[in-house]
SETORSE-81832 format. One line per field, with one value per residue (C-alpha): y, z, x; residue in one letter. Coordinates in steps of 0.001 Angstrom, whole numbers. Each point is the difference from the previous one (the first is absolute). Layout:
<rs>
py	[Y, ...]
pz	[Z, ...]
px	[X, ...]
code	[A, ...]
</rs>
This chain:
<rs>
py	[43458, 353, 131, -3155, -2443, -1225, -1261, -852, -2018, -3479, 419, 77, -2786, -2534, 736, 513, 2787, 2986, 3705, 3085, 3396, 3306, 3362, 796, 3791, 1911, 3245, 2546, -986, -3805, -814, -1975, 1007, -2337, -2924, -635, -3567, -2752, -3803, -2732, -3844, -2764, -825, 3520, 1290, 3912, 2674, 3404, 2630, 1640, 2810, 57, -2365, 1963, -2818, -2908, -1844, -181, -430, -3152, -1625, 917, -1157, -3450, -358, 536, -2445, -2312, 1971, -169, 2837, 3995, 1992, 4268, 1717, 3817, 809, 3042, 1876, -1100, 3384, -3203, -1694, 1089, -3208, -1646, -832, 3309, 2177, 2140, 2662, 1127, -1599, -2066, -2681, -2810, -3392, -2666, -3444, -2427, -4163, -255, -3193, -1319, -609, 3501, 1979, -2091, 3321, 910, -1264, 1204, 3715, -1149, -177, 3154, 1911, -1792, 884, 3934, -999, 2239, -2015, 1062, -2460, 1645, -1884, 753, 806, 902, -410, 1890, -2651, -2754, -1137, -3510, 1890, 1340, -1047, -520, 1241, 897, 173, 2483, -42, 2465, -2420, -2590, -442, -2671, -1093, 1379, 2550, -2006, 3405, 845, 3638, 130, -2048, 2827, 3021, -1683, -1153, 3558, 1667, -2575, 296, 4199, -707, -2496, 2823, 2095, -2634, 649, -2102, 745, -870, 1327, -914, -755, -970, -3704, 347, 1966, 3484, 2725, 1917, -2497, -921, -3750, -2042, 865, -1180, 37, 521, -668, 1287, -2562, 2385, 295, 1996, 4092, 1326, 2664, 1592, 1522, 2244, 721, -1901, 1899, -1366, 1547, -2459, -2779, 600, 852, -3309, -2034, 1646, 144, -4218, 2, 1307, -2471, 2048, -1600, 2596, 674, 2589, 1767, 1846, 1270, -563, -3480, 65, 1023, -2332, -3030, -2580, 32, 3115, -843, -3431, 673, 1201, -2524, 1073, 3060, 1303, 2252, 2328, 3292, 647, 1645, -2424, -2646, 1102, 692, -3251, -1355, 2012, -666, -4466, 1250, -942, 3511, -224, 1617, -1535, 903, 2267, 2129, 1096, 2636, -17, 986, 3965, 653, 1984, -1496, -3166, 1234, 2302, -2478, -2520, 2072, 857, -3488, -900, 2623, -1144, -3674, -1849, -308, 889, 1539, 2232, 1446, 1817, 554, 3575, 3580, 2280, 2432, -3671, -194, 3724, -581, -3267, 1221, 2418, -2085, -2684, 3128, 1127, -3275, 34, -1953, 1591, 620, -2747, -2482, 1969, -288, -3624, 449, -308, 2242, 33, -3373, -1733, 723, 3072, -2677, 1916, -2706, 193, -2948, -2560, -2293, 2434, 1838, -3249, -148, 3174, -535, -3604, 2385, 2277, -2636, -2230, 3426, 547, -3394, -329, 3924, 545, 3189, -472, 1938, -2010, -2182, 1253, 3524, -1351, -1449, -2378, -3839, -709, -2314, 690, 3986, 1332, 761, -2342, -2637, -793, -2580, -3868, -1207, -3273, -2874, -4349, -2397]
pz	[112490, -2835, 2054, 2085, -3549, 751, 3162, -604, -3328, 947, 3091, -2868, -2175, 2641, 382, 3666, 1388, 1082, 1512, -1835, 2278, -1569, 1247, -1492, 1542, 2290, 1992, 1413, 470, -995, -1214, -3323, -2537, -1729, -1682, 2387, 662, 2398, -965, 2677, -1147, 1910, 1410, 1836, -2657, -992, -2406, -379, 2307, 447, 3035, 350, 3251, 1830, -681, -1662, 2878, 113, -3530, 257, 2290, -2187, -2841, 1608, 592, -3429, -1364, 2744, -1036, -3630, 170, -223, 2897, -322, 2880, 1294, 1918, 1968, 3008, 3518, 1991, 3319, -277, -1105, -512, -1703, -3813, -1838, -2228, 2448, -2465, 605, -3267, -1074, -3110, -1516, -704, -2308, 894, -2796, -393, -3135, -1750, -3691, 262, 1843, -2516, -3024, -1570, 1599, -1428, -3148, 1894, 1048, -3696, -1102, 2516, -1186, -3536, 606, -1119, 2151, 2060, 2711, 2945, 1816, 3315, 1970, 3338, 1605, -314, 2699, 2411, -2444, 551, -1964, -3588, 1102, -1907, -3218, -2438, -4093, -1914, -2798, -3156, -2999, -1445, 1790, 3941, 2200, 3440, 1613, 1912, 247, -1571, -3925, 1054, 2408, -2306, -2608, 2007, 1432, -3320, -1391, 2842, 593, -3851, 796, 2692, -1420, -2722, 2978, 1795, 2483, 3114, 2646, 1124, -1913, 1723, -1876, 910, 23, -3536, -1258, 1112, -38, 2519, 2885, 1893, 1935, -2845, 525, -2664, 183, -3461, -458, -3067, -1160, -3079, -1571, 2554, -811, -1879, 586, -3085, 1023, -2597, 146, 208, 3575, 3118, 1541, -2264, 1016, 3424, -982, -1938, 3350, 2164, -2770, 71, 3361, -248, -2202, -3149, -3682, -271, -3481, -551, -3422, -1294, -3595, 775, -280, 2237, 3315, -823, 1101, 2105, 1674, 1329, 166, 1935, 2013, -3134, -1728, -3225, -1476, -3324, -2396, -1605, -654, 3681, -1976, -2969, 2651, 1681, -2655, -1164, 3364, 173, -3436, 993, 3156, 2555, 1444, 2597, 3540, 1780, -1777, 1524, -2271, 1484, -2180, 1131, -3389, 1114, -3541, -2007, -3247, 1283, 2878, -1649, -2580, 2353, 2101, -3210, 509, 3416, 1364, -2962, 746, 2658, 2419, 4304, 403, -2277, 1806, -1132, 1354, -166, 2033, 192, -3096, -1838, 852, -1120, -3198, -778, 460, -2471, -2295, 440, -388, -3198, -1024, 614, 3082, 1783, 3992, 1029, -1598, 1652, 3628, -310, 109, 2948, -228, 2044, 991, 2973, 3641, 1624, 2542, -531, -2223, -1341, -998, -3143, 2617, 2586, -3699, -613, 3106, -281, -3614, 1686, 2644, -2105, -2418, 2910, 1848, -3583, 104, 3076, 680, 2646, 1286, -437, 4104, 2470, 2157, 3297, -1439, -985, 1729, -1014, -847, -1738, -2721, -2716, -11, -672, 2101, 2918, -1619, 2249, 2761, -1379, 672, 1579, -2323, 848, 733]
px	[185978, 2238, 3512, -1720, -20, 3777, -952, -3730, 7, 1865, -2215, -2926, 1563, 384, -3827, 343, -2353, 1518, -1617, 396, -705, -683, -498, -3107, -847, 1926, -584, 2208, 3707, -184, 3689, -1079, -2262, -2778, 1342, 2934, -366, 1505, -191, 247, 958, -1747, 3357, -49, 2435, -450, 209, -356, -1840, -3607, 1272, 4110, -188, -3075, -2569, 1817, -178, -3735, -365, 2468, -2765, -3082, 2129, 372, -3928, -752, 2011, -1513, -3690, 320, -2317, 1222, 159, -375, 1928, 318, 3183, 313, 1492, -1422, -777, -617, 2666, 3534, 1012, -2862, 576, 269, 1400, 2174, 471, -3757, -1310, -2688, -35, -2135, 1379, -1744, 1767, -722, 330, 1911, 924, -899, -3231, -1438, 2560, 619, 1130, 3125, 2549, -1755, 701, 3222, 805, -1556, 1965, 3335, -943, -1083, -3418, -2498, -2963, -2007, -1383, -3357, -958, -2842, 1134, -3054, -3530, -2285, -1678, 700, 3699, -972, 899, 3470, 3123, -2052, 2798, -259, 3358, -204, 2140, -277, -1632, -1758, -1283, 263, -1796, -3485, -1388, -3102, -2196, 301, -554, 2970, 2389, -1382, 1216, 2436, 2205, -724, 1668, 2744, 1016, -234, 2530, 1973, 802, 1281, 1757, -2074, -985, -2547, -3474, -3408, -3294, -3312, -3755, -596, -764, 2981, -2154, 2653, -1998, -67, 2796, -615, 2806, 3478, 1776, 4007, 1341, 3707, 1846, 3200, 808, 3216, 2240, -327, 3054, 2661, 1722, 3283, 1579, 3235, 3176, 1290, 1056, -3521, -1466, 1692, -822, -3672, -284, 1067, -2342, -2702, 828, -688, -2935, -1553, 218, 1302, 3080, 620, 2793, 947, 2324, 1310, 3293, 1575, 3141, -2339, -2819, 731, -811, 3372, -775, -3188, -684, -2976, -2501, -1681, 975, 2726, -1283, 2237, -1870, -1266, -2245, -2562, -177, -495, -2533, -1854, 127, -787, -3307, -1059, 401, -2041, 2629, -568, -3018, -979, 2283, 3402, 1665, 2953, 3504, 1794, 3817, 1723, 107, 537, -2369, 319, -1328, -1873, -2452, -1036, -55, -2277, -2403, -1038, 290, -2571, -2188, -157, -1936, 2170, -67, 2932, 2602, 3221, 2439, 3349, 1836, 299, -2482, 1247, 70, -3526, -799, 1417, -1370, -3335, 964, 1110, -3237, -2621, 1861, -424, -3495, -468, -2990, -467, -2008, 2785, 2772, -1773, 590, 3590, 1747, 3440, 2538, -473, -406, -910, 1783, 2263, 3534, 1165, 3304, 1052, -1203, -1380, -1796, -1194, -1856, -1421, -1612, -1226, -1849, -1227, -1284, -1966, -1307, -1347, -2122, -1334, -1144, -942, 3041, 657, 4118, -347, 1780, -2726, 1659, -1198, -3313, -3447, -2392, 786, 3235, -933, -2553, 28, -2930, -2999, -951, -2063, -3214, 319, -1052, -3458, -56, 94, -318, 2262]
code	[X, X, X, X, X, X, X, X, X, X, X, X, X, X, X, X, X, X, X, X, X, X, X, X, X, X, X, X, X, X, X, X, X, X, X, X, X, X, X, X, X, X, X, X, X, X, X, X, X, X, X, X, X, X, X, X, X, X, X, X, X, X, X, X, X, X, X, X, X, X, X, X, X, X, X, X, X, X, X, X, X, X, X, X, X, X, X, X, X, X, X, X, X, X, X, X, X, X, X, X, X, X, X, X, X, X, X, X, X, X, X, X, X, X, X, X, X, X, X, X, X, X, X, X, X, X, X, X, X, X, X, X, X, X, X, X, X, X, X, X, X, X, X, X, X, X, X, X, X, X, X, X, X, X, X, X, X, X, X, X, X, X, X, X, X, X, X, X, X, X, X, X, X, X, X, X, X, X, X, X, X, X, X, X, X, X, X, X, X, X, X, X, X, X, X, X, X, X, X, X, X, X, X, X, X, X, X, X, X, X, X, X, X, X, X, X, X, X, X, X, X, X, X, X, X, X, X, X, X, X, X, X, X, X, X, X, X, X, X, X, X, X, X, X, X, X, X, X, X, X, X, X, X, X, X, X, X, X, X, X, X, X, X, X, X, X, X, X, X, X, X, X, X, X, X, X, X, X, X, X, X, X, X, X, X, X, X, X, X, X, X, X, X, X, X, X, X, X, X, X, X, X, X, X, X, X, X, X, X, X, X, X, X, X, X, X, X, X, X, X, X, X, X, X, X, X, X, X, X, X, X, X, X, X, X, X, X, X, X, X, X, X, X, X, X, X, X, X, X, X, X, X, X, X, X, X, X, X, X, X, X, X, X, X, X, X, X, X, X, X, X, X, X, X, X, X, X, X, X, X, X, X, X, X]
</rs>
């Protein structure tokens, strides 16, 4: 939902009613993961995408009944082994869609959200998506802040579990759906509750003034990351050679970080790119890095660059367990050569660790393509 606000707030200030889809669960191959959402105007304008083209045409029709309904609608998509051309995913997979009415009066809190996200202030909006045999309590929604919650879940004990969790997740920038008893009972499964994360987008700390960093801090942009990149030395850092990061610090790499993880703008989700090839600021640098909270820590160099670094971080007093958290040489074994293709492979390598990639070419591999992991079990049937 957060890409959709451009689009979907004057559709919310005019007060006109509008449908919001979102992928709620998916299984096997689906193209999109939970949270990718598709909003439909009443005057048949869209935005966004739930499945990539397989399904949006069907969604576009339940879309329009809702906003005729005024009442949610929960939907599975999924190949058709009958009929080849029946409304399916084609690339074999199967996902859940929650199509919602949405105007200022069923979600007085969005543009609230809308602001948040604009602001980098984290919030977290849980909406039942389904409920058993009792489809009458689906699209009841909660809006948690650090601070404060908004909405109902029509049960104290699921509004309970379900703010605890969604805070836990909101920490992790984490969306997805967690499923609860009708009274919040963690052992029972009939609530699905999709929880979606709008926290502060993760950050990527480049270090190293290089022309590898530049083209790391464009693809790290992409990505959605906040691209900081430092260096000690004045006359590289700058944002002339630096236009895609969000912001070119001069400083000590080292010092900085330090100072970074000490205001607590180091978390899970950072992820660290060391560039500089230099000991005398990489093995400081690195001191910290592998100490702090972060997912990722690369380093660029050769292999005898490697050797000795780990030298020089055990003499320092860095133990094992802190240097297995360092990824050296960097990157994805892709041939790259060049600045750009380098970058490629260093995105490679850090979106494989998230998401528990193998880094083998799929034509090499079996098994569905997105998710990785072990087949999840097939859905259970669920109501309209």
């Amino acid at each position: 939902m957060r890409d959709l606000f451009p689009e979907i707030l004057p559709w919310y200030a005019a007060g006109d009613r509008f449908a919001l889809a979102t992928v709620v669960d998916t299984w096997r191959s689906a193209p999109r993961q939970p949270g990718a959402a598709m909003a439909v105007s009443a005057g048949g304008e869209v935005a966004g995408s739930v499945s990539g083209g397989c399904v949006e045409g069907a969604v576009y029709e339940l879309a329009q009944e809702v906003i005729e309904s005024g009442e949610p609608v929960w939907q599975r998509y999924g190949v058709s082994d009958d009929d080849a051309f029946a409304v399916g995913l084609t690339c074999g997979g199967v996902l859940d869609v929650l199509v919602e009415p949405i105007d200022p009066s069923a979600f007085p809190e969005l543009a609230s959200i809308a602001a948040a996200v604009r602001e980098g202030r984290p919030v977290a909006v849980a909406t039942v998506a389904s409920v058993g045999n009792a489809p009458g309590h689906i699209g009841r929604r909660l809006v948690i802040w650090s601070d404060t919650v908004s909405g109902s879940l029509g049960s104290e004990g699921l509004e309970a579990a379900v703010v605890d969790d969604a805070r836990g997740m909101l920490d992790q920038g984490l969306t997805g759906v967690r499923r609860y008893g009708p009274d919040g009972e963690r052992r029972m499964d009939e609530v699905g509750v999709l929880v979606q994360s709008f926290a502060p987008p993760p950050r990527m700390l480049v270090f190293g003034a290089t022309d590898f960093a530049a083209a790391v801090a464009r693809i790290g942009k992409f990505l959605g990351y906040h691209v900081t990149v430092c260096d000690a030395r004045p006359i590289f850092a700058t944002t002339r050679r630096f236009p895609d990061a969000d912001e070119v610090v001069t400083d000590w790499p080292h010092r900085y970080l330090e100072g970074e993880v000490a205001a607590g703008r180091v978390d899970q989700r950072t992820v660290m790119c060391v560039l500089t090839h230099d000991p005398k600021f990489d093995v400081p640098l690195l001191e910290v890095a592998l100490r702090a909270p972060a997912a990722y820590v690369g380093a660029m160099g050769s292999r005898r660059t490697h050797e000795r670094r780990l030298a020089d971080l055990r003499a320092n007093g860095v133990g094992e367990v802190e240097l297995g958290r360092l990824s050296s040489p960097i990157g994805l074994d892709i041939g790259a050569r060049t600045p750009e293709e380098t970058a490629v492979s260093i995105a490679a390598e850090i979106t494989a660790l998230r998401w528990g990639g193998t880094g083998n070419r799929l034509a090499d591999s079996k098994g569905r393509i997105h998710g990785g992991g072990a087949e999840r079990p097939e859905p259970i049937p669920a109501p309209r």
